[in-house]
C-alpha positions in Angstrom: -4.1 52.0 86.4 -5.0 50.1 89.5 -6.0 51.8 92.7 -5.8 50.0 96.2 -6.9 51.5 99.3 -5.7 50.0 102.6 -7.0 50.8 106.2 -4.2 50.7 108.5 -2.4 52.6 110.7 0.8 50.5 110.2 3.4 51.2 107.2 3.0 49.5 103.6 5.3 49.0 101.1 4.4 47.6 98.1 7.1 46.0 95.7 7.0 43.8 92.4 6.5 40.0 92.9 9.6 39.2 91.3 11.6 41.7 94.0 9.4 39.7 96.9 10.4 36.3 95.7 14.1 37.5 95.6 13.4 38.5 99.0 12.1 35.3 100.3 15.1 33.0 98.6 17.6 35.3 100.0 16.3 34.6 103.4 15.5 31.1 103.3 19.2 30.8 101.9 20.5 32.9 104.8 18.4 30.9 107.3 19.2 27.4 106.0 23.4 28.1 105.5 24.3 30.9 108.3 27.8 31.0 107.2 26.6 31.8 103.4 27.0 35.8 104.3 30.6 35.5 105.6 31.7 33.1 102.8 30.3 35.3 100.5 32.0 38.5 101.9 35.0 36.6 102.3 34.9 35.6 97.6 33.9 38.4 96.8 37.1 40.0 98.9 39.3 37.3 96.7 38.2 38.5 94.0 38.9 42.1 94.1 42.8 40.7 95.3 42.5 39.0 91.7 41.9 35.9 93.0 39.8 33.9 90.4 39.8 32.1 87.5 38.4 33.1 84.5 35.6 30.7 83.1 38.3 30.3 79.8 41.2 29.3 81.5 38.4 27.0 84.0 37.1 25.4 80.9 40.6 24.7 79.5 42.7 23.6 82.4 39.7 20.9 82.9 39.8 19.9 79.3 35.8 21.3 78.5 
């Protein structure tokens, strides 16, 4: 077990690297496309209407 004292008086969260580097791609995704959330929002609204196609029918209707 590690033990870390910080000095501050400001807040400190402390997460896994792996969460942190999520973190950073979301936001350098977000920053670099700013229409990424709304198109996002807008697929993932598609497919709960059922509108997709699955990666079977994909594969065959494109002859893979």
């Amino acid at each position: 077990m590690n033990t870390i004292k910080i000095e501050s008086d400001k807040p400190v969260v402390v997460i896994p690297i792996e969460e942190y580097e999520g973190m950073k791609d979301t936001i350098e995704l977000l920053s670099s496309c700013p229409d990424f959330a709304r198109e996002l929002k807008e697929e993932r609204a598609k497919m709960d209407r059922g509108e997709y196609v699955n990666y079977k029918d994909f594969k065959e209707s494109h002859g893979l």
